[in-house]
C-alpha positions in Angstrom: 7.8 6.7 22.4 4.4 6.9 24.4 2.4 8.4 22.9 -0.1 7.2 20.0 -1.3 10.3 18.1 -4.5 9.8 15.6 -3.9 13.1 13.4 -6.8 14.1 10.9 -6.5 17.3 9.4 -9.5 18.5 6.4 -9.1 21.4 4.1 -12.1 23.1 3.7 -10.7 25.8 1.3 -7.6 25.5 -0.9 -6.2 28.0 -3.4 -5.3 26.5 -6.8 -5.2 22.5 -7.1 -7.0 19.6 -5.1 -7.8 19.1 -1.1 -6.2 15.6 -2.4 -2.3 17.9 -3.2 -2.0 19.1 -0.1 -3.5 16.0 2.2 -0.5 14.1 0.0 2.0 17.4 1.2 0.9 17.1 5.1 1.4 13.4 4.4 5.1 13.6 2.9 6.0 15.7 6.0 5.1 13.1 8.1 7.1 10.4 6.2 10.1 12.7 6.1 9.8 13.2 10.1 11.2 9.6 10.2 8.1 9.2 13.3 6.8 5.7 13.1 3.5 6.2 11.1 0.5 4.7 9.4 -2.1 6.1 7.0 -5.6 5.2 6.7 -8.8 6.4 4.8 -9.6 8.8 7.6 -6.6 10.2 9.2 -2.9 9.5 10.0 -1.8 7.3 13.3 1.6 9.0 14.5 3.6 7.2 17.1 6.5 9.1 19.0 7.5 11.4 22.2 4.8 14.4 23.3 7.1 16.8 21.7 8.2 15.3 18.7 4.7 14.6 17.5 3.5 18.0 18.3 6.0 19.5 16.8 5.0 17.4 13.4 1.6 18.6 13.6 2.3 22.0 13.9 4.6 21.9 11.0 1.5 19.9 9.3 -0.6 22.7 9.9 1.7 25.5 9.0 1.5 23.6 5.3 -2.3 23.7 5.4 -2.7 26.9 6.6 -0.1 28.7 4.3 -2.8 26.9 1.2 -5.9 27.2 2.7 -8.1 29.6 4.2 -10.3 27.6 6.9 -9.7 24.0 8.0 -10.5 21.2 10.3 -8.2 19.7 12.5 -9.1 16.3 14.7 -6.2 15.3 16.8 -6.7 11.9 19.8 -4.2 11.0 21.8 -3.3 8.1 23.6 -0.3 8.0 26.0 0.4 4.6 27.9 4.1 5.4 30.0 7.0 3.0 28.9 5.4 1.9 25.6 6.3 1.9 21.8 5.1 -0.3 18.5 1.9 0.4 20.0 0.8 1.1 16.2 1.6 -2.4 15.3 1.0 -4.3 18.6 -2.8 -2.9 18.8 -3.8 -4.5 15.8 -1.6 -7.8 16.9 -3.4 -8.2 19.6 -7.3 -8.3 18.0 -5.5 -10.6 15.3 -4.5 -12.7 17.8 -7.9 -12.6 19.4 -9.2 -13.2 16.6 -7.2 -16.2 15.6 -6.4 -14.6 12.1 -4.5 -11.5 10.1 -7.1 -8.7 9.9 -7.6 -7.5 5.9 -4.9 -4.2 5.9 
């Protein structure tokens, strides 16, 4: 588990329904791909190996693309050899810095 995946992905079209359905359907994949996850306001953190998590995001975009016509996809990755719970132990280390629990 090396690599820390920030995965954004933006309908720009979608037939029938709200951008909001199928965000929440790309969203449910990724809960179901039992890949260490967490959701924010602006895109999804994935944590896993290379392959699984590209395979994810392909699937994600499969889902998107099968409902929308034209859409934007933003993908960072960070790979650090060896490491895992780098999705939790980020934000434990400014907290610790800090002195206090950051507002989640």
């Amino acid at each position: 588990m090396a690599y820390t995946v920030n995965y954004s992905v933006i309908p720009l079209t979608h037939s029938g329904g709200h951008v909001g359905d199928l965000v929440a359907k790309v969203v449910d994949r990724v809960e179901k791909s039992g890949l260490e996850y967490r959701l924010t306001a602006m895109g999804t953190q994935i944590e896993g190996d290379l392959d699984e998590v590209l395979d994810l995001v392909k699937e994600c975009e499969r889902l998107v693309e099968a409902d929308s016509d034209r859409f934007y996809t933003v993908l960072t990755m960070d790979y650090q050899k060896g490491k895992g719970g780098a999705l939790s132990a980020k934000v434990q280390s400014v907290e610790d810095r800090l002195g206090h629990t950051l507002n989640k």
